[in-house]
KETIKOL-657656 format. One record per residue (C-alpha): residue in three letters; x negated, y, z. Coordinates in steps of 0.02 Angstrom, whole numbers, padded with zeros to 5 digits, always signed. Layout:
ALAXYZ ...
This chain:
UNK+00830-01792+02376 UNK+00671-01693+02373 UNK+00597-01754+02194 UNK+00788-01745+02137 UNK+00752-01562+02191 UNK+00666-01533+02039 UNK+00816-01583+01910 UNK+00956-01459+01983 UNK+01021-01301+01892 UNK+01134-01182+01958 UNK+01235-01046+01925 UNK+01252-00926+02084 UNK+01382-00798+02026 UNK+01570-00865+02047 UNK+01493-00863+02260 UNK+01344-00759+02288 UNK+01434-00663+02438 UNK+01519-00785+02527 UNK+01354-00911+02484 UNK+01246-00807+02567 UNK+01362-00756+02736 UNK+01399-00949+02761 UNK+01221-01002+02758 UNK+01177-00878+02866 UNK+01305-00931+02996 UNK+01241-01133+02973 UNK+01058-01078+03008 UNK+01094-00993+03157 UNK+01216-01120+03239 UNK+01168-01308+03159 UNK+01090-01360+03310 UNK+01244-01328+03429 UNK+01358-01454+03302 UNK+01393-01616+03404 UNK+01550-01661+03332 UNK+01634-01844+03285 UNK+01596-01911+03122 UNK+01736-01936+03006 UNK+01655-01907+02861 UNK+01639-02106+02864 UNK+01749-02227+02958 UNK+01701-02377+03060 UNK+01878-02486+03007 UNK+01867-02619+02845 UNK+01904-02514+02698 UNK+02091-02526+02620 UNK+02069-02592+02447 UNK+02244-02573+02404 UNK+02204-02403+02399 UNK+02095-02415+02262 UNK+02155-02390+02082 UNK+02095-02572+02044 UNK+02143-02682+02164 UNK+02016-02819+02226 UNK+02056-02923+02341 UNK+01899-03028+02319 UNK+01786-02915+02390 UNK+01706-02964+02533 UNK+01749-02915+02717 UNK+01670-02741+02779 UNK+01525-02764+02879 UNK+01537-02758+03063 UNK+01517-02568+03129 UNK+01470-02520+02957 UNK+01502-02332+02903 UNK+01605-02347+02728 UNK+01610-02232+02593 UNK+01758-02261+02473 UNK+01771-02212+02282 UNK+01873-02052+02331 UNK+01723-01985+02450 UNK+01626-01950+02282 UNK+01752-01890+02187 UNK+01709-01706+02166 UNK+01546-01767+02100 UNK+01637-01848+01975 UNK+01474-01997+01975 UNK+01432-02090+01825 UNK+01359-02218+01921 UNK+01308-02318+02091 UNK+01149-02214+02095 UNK+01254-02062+02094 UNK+01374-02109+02227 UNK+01212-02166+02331 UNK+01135-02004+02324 UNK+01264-01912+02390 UNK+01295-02004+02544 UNK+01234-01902+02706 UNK+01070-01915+02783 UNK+01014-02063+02657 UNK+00874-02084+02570 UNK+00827-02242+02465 UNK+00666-02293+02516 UNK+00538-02459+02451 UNK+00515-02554+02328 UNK+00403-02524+02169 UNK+00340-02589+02025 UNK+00263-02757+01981 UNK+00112-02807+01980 UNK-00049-02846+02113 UNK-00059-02635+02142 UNK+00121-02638+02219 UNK+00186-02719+02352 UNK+00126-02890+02448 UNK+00226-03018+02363 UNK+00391-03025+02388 UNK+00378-03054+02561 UNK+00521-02987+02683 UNK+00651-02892+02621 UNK+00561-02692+02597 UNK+00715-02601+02500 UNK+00838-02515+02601 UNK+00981-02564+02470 UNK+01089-02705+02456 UNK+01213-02764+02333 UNK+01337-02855+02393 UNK+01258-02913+02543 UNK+01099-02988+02431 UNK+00934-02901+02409 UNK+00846-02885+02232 UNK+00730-03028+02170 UNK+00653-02922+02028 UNK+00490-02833+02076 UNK+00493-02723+01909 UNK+00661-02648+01914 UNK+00691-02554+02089 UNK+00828-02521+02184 UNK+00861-02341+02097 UNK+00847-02432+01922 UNK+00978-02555+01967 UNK+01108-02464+02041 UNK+01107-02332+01890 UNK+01171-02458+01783 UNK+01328-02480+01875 UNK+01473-02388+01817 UNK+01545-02299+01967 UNK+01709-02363+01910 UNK+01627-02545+01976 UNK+01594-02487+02151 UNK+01728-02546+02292 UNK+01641-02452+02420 UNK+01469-02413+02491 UNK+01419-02477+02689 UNK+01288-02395+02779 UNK+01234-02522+02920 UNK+01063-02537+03008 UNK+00981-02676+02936 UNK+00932-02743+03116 UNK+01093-02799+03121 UNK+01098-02911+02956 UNK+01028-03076+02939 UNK+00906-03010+02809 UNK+00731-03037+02901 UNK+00633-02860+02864 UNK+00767-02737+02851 UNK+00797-02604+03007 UNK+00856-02407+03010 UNK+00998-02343+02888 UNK+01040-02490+02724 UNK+01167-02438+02587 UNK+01271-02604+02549 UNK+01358-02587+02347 UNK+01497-02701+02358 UNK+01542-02723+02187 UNK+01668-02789+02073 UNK+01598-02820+01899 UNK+01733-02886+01799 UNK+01790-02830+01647 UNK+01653-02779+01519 UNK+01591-02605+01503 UNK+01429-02482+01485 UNK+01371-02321+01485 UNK+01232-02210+01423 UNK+01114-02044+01463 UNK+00991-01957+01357 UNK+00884-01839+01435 UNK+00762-01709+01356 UNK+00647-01569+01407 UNK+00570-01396+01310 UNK+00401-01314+01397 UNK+00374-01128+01368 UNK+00180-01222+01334 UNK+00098-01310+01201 UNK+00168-01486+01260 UNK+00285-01541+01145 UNK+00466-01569+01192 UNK+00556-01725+01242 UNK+00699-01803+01140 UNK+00688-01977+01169 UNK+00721-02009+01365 UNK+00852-02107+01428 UNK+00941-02285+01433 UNK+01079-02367+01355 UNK+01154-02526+01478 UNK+01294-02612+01481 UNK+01383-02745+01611 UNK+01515-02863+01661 UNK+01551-03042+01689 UNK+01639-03174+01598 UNK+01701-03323+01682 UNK+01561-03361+01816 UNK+01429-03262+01733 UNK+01402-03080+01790 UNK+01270-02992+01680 UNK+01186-02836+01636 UNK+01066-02791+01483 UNK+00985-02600+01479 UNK+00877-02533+01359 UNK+00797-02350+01403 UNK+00636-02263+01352 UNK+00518-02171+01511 UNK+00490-02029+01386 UNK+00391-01885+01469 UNK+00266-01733+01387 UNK+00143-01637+01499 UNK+00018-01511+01514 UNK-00036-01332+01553 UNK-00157-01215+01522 UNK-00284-01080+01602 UNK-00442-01040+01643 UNK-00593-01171+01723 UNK-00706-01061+01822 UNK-00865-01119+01898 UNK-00989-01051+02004 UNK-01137-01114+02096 UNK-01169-01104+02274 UNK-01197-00913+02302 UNK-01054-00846+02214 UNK-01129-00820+02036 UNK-01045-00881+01893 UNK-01119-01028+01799 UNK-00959-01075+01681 UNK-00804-00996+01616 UNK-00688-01115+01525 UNK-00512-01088+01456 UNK-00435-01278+01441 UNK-00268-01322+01338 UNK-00204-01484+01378 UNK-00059-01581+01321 UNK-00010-01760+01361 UNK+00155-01873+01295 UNK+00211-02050+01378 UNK+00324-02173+01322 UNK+00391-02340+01412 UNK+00522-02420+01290 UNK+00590-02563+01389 UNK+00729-02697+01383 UNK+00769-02788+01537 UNK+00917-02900+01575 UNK+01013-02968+01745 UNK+01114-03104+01750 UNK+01205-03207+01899 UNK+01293-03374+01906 UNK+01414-03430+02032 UNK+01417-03628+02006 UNK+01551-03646+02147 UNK+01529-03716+02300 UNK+01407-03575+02376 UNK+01294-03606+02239 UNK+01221-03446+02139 UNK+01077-03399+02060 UNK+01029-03259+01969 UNK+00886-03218+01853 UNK+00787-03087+01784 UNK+00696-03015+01635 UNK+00613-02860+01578 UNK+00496-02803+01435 UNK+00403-02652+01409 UNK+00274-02577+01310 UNK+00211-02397+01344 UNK+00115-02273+01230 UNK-00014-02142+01324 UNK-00106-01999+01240 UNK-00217-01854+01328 UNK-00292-01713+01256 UNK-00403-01577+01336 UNK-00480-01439+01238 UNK-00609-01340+01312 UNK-00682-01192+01256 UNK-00842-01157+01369 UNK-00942-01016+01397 UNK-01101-01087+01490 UNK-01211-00945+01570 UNK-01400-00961+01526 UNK-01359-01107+01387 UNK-01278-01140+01219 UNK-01062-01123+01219 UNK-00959-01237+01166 UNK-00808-01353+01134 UNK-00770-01516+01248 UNK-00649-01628+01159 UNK-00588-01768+01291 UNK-00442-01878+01227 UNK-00386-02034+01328 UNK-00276-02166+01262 UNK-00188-02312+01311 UNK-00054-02448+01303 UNK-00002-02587+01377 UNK+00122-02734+01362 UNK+00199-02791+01523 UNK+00348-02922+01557 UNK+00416-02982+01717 UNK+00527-03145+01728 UNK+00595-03189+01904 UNK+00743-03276+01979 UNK+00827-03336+02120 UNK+00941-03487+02166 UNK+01033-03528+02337 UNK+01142-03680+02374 UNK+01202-03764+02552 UNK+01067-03878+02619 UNK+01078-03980+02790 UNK+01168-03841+02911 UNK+01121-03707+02820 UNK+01077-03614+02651 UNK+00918-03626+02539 UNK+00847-03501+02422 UNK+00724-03513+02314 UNK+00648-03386+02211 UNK+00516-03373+02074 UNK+00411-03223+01971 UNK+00293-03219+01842 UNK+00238-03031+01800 UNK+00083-02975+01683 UNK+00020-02785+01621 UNK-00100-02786+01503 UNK-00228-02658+01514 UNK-00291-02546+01372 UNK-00376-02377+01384 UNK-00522-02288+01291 UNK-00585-02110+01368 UNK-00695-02005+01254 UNK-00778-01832+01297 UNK-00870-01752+01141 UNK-00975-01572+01160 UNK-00992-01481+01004 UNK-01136-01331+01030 UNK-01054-01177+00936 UNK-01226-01148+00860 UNK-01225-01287+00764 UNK-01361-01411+00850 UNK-01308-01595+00886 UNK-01158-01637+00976 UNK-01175-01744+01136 UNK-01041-01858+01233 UNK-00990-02018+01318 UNK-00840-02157+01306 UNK-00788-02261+01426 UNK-00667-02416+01377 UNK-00571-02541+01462 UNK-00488-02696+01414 UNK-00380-02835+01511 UNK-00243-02883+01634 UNK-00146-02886+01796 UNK-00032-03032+01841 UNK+00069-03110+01976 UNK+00144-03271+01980 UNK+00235-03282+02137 UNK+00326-03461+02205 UNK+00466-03416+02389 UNK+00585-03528+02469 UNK+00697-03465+02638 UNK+00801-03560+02729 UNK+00928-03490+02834 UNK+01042-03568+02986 UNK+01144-03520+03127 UNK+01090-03590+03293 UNK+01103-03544+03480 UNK+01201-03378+03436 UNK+01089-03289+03307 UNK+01047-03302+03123 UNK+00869-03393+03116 UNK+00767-03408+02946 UNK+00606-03493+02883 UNK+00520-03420+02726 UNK+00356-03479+02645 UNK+00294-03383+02488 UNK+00126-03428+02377 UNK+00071-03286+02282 UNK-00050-03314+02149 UNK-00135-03131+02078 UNK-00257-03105+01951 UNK-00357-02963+01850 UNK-00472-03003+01709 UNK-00567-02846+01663 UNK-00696-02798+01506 UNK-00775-02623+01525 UNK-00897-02534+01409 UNK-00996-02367+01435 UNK-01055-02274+01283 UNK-01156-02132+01233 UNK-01134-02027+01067 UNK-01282-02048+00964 UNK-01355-01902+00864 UNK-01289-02006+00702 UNK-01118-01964+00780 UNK-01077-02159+00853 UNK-01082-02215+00975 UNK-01210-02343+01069 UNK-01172-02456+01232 UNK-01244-02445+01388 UNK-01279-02575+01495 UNK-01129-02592+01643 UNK-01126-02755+01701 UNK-01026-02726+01837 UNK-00881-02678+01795 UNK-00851-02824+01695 UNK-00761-02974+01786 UNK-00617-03044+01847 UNK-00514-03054+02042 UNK-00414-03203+02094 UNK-00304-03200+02265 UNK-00205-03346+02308 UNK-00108-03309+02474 UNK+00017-03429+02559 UNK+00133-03362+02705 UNK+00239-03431+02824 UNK+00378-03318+02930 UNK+00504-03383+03055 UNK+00640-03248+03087 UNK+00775-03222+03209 UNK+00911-03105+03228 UNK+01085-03083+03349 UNK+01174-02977+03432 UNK+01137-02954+03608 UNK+01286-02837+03676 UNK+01421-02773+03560 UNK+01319-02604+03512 UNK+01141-02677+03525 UNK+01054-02803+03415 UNK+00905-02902+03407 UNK+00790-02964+03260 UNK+00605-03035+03269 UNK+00511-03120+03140 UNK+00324-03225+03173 UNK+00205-03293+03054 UNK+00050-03265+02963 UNK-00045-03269+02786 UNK-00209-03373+02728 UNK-00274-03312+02573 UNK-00427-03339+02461 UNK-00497-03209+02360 UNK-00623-03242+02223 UNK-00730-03119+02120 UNK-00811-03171+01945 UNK-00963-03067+01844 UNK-01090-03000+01891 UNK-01072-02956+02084 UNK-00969-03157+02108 UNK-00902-03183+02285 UNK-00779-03303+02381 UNK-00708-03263+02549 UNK-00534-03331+02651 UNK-00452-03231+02785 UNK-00305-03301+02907 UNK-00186-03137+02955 UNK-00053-03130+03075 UNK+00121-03044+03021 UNK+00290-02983+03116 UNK+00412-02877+03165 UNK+00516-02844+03334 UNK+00645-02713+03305 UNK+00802-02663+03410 UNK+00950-02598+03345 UNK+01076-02488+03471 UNK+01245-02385+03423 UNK+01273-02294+03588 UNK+01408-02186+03494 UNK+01537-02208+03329 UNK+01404-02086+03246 UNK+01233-02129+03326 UNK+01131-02262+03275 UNK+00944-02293+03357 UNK+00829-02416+03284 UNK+00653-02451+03343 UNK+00543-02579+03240 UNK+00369-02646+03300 UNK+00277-02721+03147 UNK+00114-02818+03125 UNK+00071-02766+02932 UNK-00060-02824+02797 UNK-00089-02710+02631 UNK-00105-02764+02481 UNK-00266-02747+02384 UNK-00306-02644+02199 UNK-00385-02775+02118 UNK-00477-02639+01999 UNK-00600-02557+02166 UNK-00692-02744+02174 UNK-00750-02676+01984 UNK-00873-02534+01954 UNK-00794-02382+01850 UNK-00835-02205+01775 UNK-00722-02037+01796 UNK-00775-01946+01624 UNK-00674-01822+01690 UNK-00769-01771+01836 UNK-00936-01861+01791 UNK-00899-02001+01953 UNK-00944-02181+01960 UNK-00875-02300+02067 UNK-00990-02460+02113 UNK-00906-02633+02130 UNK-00873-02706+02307 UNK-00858-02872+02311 UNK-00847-02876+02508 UNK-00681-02760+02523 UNK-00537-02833+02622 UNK-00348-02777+02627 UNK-00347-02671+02780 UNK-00196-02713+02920 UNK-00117-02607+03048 UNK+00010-02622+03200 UNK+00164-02490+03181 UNK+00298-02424+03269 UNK+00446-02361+03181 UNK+00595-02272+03250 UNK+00739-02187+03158 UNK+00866-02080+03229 UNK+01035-02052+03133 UNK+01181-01937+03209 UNK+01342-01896+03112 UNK+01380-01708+03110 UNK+01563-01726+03101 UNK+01650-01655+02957 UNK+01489-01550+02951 UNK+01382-01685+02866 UNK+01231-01817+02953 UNK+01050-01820+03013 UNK+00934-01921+03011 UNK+00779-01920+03082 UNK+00641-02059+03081 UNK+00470-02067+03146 UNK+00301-02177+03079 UNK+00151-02200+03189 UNK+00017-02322+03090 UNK-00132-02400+03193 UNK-00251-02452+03032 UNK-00384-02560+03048 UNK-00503-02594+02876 UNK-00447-02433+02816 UNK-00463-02434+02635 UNK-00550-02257+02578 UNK-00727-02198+02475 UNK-00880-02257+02565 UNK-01092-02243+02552 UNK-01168-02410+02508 UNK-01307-02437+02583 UNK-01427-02448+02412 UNK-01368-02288+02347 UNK-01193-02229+02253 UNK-01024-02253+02338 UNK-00857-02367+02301 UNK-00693-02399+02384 UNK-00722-02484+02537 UNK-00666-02509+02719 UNK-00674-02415+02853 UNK-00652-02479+03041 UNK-00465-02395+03096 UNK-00373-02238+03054 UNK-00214-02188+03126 UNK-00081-02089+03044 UNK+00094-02017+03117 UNK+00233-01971+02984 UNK+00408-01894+03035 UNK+00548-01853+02908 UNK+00705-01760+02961 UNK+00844-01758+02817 UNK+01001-01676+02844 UNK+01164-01675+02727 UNK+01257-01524+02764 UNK+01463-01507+02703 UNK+01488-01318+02698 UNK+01679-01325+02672 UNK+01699-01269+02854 UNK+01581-01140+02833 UNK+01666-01070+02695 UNK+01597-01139+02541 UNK+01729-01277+02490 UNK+01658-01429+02377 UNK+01465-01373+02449 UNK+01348-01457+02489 UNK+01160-01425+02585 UNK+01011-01567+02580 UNK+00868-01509+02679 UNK+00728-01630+02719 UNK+00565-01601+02820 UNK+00411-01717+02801 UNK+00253-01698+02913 UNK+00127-01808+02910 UNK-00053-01817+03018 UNK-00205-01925+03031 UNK-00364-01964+03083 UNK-00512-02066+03026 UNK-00679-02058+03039 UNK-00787-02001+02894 UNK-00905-02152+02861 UNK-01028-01988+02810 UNK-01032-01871+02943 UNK-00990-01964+03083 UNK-00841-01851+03138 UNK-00641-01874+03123 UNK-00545-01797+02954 UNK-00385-01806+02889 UNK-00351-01957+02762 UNK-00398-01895+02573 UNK-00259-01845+02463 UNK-00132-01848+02618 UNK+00024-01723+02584 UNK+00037-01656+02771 UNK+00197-01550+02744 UNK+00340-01548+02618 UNK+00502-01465+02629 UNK+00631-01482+02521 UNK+00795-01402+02493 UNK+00958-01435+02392 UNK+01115-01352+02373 UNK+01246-01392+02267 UNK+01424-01333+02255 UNK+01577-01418+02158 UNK+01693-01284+02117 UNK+01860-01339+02171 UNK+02002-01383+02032 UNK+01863-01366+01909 UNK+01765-01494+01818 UNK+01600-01361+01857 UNK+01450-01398+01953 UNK+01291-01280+01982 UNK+01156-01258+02120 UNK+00979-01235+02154 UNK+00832-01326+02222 UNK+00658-01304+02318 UNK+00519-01401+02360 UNK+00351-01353+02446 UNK+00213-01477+02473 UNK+00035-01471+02518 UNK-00110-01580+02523 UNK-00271-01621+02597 UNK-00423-01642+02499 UNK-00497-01804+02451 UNK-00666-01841+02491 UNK-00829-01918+02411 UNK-01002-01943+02450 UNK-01075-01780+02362 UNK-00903-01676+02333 UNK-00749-01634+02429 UNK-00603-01602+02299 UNK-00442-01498+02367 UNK-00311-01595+02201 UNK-00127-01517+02175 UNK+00030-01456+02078 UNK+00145-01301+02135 UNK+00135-01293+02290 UNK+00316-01239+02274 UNK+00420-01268+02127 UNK+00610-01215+02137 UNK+00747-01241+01999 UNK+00925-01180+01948 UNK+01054-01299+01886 UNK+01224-01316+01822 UNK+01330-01464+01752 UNK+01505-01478+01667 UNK+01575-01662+01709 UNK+01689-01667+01571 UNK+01644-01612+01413 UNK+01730-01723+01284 UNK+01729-01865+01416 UNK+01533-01810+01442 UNK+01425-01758+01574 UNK+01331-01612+01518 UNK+01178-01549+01630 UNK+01053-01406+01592 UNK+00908-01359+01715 UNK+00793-01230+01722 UNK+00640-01287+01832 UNK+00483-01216+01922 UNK+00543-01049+01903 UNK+00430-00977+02031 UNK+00297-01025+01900 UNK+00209-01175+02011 UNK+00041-01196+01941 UNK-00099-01348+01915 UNK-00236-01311+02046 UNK-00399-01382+02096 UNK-00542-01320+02196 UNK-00679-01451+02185 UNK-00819-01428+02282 UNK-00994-01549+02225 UNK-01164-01544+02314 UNK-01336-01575+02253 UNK-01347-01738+02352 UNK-01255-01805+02521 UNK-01126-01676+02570 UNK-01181-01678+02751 UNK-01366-01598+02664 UNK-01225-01425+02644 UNK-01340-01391+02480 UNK-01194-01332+02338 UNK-01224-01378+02189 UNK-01075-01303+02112 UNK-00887-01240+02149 UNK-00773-01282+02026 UNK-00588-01172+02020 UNK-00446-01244+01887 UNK-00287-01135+01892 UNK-00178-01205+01755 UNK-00015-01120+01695 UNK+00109-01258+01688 UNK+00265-01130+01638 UNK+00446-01156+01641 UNK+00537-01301+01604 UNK+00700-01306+01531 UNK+00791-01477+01544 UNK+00954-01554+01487 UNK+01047-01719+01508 UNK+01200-01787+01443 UNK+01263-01959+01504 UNK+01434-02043+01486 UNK+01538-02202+01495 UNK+01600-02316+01368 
């Protein structure tokens, strides 16, 4: 909801009054609403009600709140995605992209989405990325059930079931494009093309979109030194342009028999190009121009795949992946004096690759009144990484300079073993718990070599409990282990910001106990809340450090602890006079502690975003095929921290947007949005010392305030 915040225009005048009088009278009584839900219902949905029968969907889930087709109707959705988002008090949540940088493995089920009953194999394409290729004409229903009470080891609060019927053949399409009021150039070539069905046993989808995205802003670099007085006064123009052209393909295969597998592929190949110019006025020295450019582009394909089949008493599933990114990037800073003497400058290059080639079986049984499952996954990751460091010559090339270390390669081969158990205990409370562990061998070629093996235990205890038709109380106690970026065993260079990173080859992933609880109420007719709580005891916290010989790298730290609660409310305001609106308000806070491996004393955690609010409102006008609304977020950070600088990094803080959409033009959905019109800006306040920041001798204060301007955005998206 919040970063969908950003997309949303709207047009306030058909109810600007009776807008304003209604939200006035839900602010001041919201907390008082305790009413039954019936914006869901708890009975199996009736699928003769549906425009296209189908009787072979499966039956609803046990004390599962289900949302039919006709519940999104005013929304008039394109899509699953569509329907999902508009479901109260949900937010999809896991998942990521492929890759030794993303998640651990496979592992445990980590998506909060389902469809039909199965989770998704593919590490590349998420959950949101899936469901938007299903037509919305597909979708049977939608059940929200806490996944404590599934059989799928790993999942617990709110899970959004798709059962779909994908029979038939058909496809659909958006383009999406975007005009800055700055130098960036516009977008024309977002979106993605897909198209589904089944014949016979085979159900199958093939998609082909494009990540297309332009960036940049512009303003003035000020710098000062430690007393106030002004060292450097910089206006910087920077644009930027992306592009992720990608085919990817699902397909599944019911044999008969309860045998199906399914199997995955995806392509991709993305373009990057980043220019800063920098005019410089330098007090006491020569002006002039800073050219930096960085490039890059790199290949990437996933193939994965799953089969399950009846074995012994129960089922077997076995599931495969091989993933690789290629790495390519080349950073160049060049300094031309103004008066004409010899330029200077540096280049930093990198060359290589990420893969994962991942190997999981689970079987799963019934016995002694619960659903138990076994599961062993061996992950094999790699990285195999060239870097070069350069310095402009006065002939104008450049010459290499020795950097040994961050040139090498990273194996980690990890095998894991989880029994898992789940039943129901009473009619309205469940039980699942899951045991195991990981042994894993990391290895580190070039120049800094190293071998280590580590044994970690894993698991999860989590209690489901629905007291009420429209309460539902989860608590999950977890035993975690993160997974490692391959890239901080390697030494590296910011250009940027004139920062090197040493190698470590004796990091670790860090691990942590948690405790997560999540809270969701129905509001009646009046919408749903939800609210969850994170508390994270970290232990080899993963963060900058001192090394003992001099410079600093990514390394661990003993513990940290960090406590994150979300509260996300959907709000129907046809009560409240306002029929066919709708308010999404979520809260985030966030708080932690570690202690500084510098000073001794507890911080926050760098980069952390402590408090975000965002806020959506949207209102179908009634008997209309019109749309419009606005949106707001707010977020702010805390600074990130290094041996000899403490850097305070952001965008906005608050950015806020005006939408408004036409659902049928020519068959079309038509969408135009005009975002960050409380002119957000690019900030950073970047504080460096002359030596160990604890010494409180500045060397210089560094203030970027960027002018990213309004952005003007348009989608159009139909079915065929």
């Amino acid at each position: 909801m919040l970063h969908g915040a950003q997309e949303r225009y709207r047009d306030f005048m058909a109810t600007k009054n009776s807008g304003m009088r209604a939200l006035s009278a839900l602010l001041a009584g919201t907390a008082m609403v305790n009413t039954p839900a019936a914006l869901a219902q708890d009975a199996p949905a009736d699928d003769t009600a549906l425009e296209t029968p189908v009787p072979e969907a499966p039956a609803t889930t046990t004390g599962a709140q289900v949302y039919e087709p006709a519940f999104f109707e005013r929304f008039a959705p394109r899509n699953a995605l569509d329907m999902v988002r508009q479901i109260p008090g949900f937010i999809i949540q896991g998942g990521g992209g492929g890759g030794n940088n993303s998640s651990r493995g496979l592992g445990q089920a980590n998506e909060n989405v389902l469809i039909n009953g199965e989770r998704i194999s593919s590490k590349s394409d998420s959950a949101q990325d899936q469901l938007g290729r299903i037509p919305a004409d597909k979708v049977v229903r939608i059940e929200i059930v806490d996944g404590t009470t599934l059989d799928i080891p790993g999942l617990t609060g709110q899970v959004a079931n798709i059962i779909v019927n994908n029979s038939g053949l058909s496809g659909q399409f958006s383009w999406e494009g975007a005009i800055r009021t700055t130098a960036v150039d516009p977008e024309w070539y977002g979106g993605e093309i897909s198209v589904s069905g089944s014949t016979g046993a085979l159900d199958f989808t093939i998609a082909l979109q494009n990540n297309n995205n332009r960036f940049g802003a512009t303003g003035p670099i000020v710098i000062r030194d430690g007393n106030g007085a002004l060292i450097e006064d910089t206006t910087q123009v920077f644009v930027g342009a992306f592009d992720e052209p990608r085919i990817s393909g699902t397909f599944g295969y019911d044999f008969g028999s309860d045998v199906v597998a399914n199997l995955n592929l995806a392509f991709a190949r993305s373009f990057f190009k980043r220019t800063l110019g920098e005019t410089r006025m330098i007090v006491g020295g020569v002006d002039d121009f800073r050219e930096n450019i960085r490039t890059g582009g790199t290949p990437e394909y996933e193939i994965s795949g799953d089969i399950s089949f009846p074995f012994g008493p129960g089922t077997l599933k076995l599931i495969g992946l091989e993933a690789y990114d290629e790495e390519l990037s080349d950073n160049i800073i060049i300094d031309t004096p103004v008066d004409g003497s010899t330029p200077t400058g540096s280049r930093f290059s990198r060359s290589g690759g990420d893969g994962e080639r991942i190997g999981r079986f689970e079987y799963s049984w019934n016995m002694w009144g619960g659903d138990w499952q076994l599961a062993g996954e061996a992950a094999f990751n790699r990285l195999t990484r060239e870097s070069a460091l350069f310095e402009l010559a006065p002939d104008g090339t450049f010459t290499e300079i020795e950097f040994p270390a961050a040139t090498g390669g990273v194996t980690e081969d990890r095998y894991e073993a989880i029994l898992s158990y789940s039943r129901s205990l009473t009619p309205n409370l469940a039980l699942q718990a899951s045991f195991g562990g990981e042994y894993s061998t990391l290895r580190q070629t070039g120049a800094a070599a190293n071998a280590r093996t580590f044994q970690r235990p894993k698991g999860t205890l989590s209690l489901a409990w629905k007291p009420q038709d429209d309460l539902d109380i989860s608590l999950e106690l977890l035993r975690e282990v993160g997974q490692l970026s391959f890239g901080d065993f390697l030494a590296s260079v910011s250009l940027d910001e004139g920062n090197e990173n040493a190698g470590n080859n004796q990091l670790v992933p860090d691990q942590s106990w948690g405790l997560n609880l999540e809270v969701n109420k129905g509001l009646g007719e009046l919408g749903s809340t939800t609210l969850t709580v994170e508390q994270r005891w970290v232990e080899d916290f993963i963060d900058i450090i001192p090394l003992a010989g001099g410079g600093e790298s990514r390394g661990n730290i003993p513990s940290a602890k960090t406590t994150a609660i979300d509260w996300n409310t959907t709000l129907r305001l046809d009560t409240l006079g306002i029929p066919g609106g709708q308010l999404d308000v979520e809260v985030e806070l966030f708080s932690s502690s570690v202690r500084d491996p510098l000073t001794g004393l507890k911080r926050e955690v760098s980069n952390a975003n402590d408090r975000e609010l965002g806020i959506d409102f949207r209102h179908d006008i009634p008997r209309s095929d019109f749309a419009y609304g606005a949106g707001l977020r707010y977020d702010h950070r805390e600074p990130s921290f290094r041996v000899s600088e403490i850097n305070l990094d952001y965008e906005g803080p608050t950015f806020a947007n005006i939408f408004v959409e036409h659902k049928d033009v020519f068959g079309l959905t038509v969408r135009a949005v005009y975002a960050n019109i409380f002119g957000g800006r690019e900030r950073t306040i970047r504080t460096v010392f002359d030596g160990p920041r604890t010494d409180d001798q500045i060397l210089f204060i560094e203030d970027r305030n960027l002018r990213i301007g309004p952005i003007f955005r348009f989608s159009v998206s139909g079915n065929f």
